[in-house]
Each structure stands twice: as structure tokens, then as C-alpha cells.
ROKE-926397 format. One record per residue: residue in one letter; y, z, x of N, C-alpha, C, CB in turn; residue number from 1. Coordinates in steps of 0.02 Angstrom, whole numbers, plus 32768, in hexadecimal, padded with zeros to 4 digits. Glycine has a CB too. Layout:
 rest  n.Y  n.Z  n.X ca.Y ca.Z ca.X  c.Y  c.Z  c.X cb.Y cb.Z cb.X  nr
    a    Y    Z    X    Y    Z    X    Y    Z    X    Y    Z    X NUM
...
//
This chain:
 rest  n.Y  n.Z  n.X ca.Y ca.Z ca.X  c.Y  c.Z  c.X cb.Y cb.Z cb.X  nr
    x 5810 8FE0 94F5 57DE 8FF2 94C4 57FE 8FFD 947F 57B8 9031 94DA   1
    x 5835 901C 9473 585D 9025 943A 5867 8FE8 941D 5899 9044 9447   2
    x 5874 8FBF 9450 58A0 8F83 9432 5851 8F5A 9412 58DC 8F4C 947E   3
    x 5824 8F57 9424 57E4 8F3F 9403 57CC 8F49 93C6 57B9 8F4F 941E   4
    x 57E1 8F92 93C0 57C4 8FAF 9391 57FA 8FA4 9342 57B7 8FFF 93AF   5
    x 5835 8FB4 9369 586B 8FA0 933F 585F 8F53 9323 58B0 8FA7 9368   6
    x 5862 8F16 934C 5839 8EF1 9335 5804 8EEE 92F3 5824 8EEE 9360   7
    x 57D5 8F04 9313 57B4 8F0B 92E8 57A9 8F2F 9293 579C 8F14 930A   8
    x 57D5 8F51 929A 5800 8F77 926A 5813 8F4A 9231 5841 8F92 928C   9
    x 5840 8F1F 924E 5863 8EF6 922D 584D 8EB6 920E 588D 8EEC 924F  10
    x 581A 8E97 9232 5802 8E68 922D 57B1 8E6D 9210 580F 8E4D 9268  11
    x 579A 8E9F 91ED 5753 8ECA 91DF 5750 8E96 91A0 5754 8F32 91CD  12
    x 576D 8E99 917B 5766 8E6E 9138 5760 8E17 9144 57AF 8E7E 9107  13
    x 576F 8E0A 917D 5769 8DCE 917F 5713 8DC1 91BA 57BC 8DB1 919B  14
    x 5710 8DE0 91D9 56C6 8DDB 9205 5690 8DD9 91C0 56B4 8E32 9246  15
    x 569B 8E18 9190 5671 8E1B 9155 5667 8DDF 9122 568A 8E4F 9132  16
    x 569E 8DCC 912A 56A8 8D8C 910E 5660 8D4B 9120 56F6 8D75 9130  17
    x 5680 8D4D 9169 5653 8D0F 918F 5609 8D2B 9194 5672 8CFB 91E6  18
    x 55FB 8D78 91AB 55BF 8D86 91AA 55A3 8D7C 9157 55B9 8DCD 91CB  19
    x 55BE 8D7F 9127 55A7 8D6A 90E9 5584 8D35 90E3 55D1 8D63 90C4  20
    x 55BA 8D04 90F2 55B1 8CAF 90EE 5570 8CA4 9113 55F5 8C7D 9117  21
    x 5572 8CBD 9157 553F 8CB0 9180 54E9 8CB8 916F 5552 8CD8 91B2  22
    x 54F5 8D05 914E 54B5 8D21 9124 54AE 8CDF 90E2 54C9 8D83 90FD  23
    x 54D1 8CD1 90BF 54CE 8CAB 9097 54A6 8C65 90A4 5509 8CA8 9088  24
    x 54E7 8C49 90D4 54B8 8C12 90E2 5479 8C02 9104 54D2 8BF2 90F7  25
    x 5463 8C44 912B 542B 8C4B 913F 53E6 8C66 910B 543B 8C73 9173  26
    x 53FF 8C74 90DD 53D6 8C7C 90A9 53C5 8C41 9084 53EF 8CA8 9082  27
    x 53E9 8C0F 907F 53FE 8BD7 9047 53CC 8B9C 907A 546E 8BC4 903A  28
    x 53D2 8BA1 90B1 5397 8B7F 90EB 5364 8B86 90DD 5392 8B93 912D  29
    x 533C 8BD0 90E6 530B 8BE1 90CF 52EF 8BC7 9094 5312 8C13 90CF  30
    x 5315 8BD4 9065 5308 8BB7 901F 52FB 8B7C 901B 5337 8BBD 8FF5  31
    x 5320 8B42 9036 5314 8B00 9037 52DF 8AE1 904D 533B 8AE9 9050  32
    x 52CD 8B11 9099 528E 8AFF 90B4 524B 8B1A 909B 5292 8B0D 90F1  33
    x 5247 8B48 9048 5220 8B58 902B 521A 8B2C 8FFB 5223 8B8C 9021  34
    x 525B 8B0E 8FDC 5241 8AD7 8FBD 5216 8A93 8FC4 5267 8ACB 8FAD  35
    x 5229 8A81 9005 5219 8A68 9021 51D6 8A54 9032 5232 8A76 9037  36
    x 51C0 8A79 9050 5180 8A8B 9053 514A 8A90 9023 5183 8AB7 9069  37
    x 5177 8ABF 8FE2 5135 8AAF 8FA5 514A 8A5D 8F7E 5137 8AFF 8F53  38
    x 5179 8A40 8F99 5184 89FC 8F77 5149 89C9 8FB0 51EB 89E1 8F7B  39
    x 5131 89F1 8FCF 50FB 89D2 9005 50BA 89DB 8FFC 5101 89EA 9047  40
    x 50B2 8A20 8FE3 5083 8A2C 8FBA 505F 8A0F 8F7F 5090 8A51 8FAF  41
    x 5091 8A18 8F56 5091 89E3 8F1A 506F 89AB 8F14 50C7 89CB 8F10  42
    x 508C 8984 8F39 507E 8934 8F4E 5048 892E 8F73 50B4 8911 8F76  43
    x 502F 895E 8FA3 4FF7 8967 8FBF 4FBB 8960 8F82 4FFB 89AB 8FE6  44
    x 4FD1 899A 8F57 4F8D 899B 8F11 4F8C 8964 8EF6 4F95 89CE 8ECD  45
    x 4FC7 8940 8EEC 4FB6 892B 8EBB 4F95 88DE 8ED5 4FEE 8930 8E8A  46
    x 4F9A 88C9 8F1D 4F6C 8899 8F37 4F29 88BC 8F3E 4F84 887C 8F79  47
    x 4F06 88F2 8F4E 4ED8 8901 8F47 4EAA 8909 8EF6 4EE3 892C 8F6B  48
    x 4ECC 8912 8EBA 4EBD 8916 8E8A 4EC3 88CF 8E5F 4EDA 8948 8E7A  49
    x 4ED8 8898 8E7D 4EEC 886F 8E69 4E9D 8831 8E4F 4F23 8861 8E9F  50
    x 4E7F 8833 8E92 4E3A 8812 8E73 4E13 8840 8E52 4E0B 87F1 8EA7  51
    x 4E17 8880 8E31 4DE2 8893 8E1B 4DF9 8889 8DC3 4DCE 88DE 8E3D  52
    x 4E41 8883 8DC9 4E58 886C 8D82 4E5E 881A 8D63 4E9E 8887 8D7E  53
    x 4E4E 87F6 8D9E 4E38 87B2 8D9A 4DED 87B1 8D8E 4E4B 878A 8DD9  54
    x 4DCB 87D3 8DA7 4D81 87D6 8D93 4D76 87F1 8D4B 4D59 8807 8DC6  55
    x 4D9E 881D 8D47 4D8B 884B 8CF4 4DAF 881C 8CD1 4DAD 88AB 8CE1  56
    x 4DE7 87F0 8CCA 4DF4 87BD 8CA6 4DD1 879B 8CA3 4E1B 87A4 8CAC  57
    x 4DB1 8761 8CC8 4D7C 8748 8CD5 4D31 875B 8C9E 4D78 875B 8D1C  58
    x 4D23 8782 8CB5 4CE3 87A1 8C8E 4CF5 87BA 8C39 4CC9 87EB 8CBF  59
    x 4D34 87BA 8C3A 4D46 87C6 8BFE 4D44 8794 8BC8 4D7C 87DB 8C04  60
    x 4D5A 8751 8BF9 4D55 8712 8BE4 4D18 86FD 8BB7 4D58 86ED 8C1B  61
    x 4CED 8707 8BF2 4CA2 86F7 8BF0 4C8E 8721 8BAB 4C74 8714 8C3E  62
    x 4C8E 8756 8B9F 4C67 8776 8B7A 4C91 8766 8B3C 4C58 87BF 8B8F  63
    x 4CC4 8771 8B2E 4CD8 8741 8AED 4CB9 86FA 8AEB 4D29 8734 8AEA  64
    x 4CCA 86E3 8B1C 4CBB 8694 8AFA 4C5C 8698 8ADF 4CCB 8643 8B4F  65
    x 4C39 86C7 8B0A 4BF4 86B6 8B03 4BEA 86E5 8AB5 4BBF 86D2 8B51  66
    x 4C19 8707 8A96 4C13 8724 8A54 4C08 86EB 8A1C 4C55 874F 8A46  67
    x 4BD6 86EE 89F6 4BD2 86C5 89C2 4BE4 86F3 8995 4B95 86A2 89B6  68
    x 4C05 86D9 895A 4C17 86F6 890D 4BFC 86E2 88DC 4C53 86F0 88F6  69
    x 4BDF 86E8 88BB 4BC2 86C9 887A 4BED 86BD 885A 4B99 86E8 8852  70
    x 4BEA 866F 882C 4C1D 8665 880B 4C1F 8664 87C3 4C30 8636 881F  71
    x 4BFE 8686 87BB 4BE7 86A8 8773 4BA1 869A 875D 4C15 868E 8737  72
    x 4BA0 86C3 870A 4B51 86AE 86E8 4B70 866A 86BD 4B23 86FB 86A6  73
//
């Protein structure tokens, strides 16, 4: 049991070490798979929003072209 602990003694700065890294890169996962996901999102809207801005272009078209201007007196 001594000899474990002694161990551990000695070697405390380096477990902290790896448990660091570990927290780290398990955080840095997380993160990625949040990007991720709203980069899914994203692309989701913007095919759903996509014909209603082809329509409002569209109609935008229309109503200029059907504008007459007078071209003076």
C-alpha cells in the first residue's frame, strides 16, 4: 500500500497532466459536434427559405417592370 501511494506521490503531476489533456479533448469534441450541427441547421434554413426569396424576387420583377414613368410634360 505504501509503495502505491508513494507512487502516486511522485508521479501526481503527470496523471494531472493526462487528466487535463483528456478534459480538454473531450471538451474540444463537444464543441465540434456543436458546430456541426448548427452548420446543419444553417443549410437546413436556408433550403427552406430559399423559394420564398425566389418568389419575392420574382414579384419584384413583375411590379417594376409593370411601373410606368412618365416621360415628361
Amino acid at each position: 500500500m505504501k509503495r502505491i501511494l508513494s507512487t502516486l506521490k511522485e508521479k501526481r503531476p503527470e496523471y494531472f497532466f493526462e487528466i487535463l489533456v483528456l478534459i480538454i479533448g473531450i471538451y474540444e469534441a463537444f464543441e465540434l459536434s456543436n458546430y456541426g450541427d448548427d452548420q446543419a441547421r444553417k443549410r437546413a434554413k436556408i433550403e427552406i427559405l430559399r423559394p420564398f426569396r425566389q418568389g419575392m424576387d420574382k414579384t419584384f420583377c413583375l411590379i417594376t417592370n409593370s411601373i410606368t414613368v412618365p416621360l415628361g410634360i
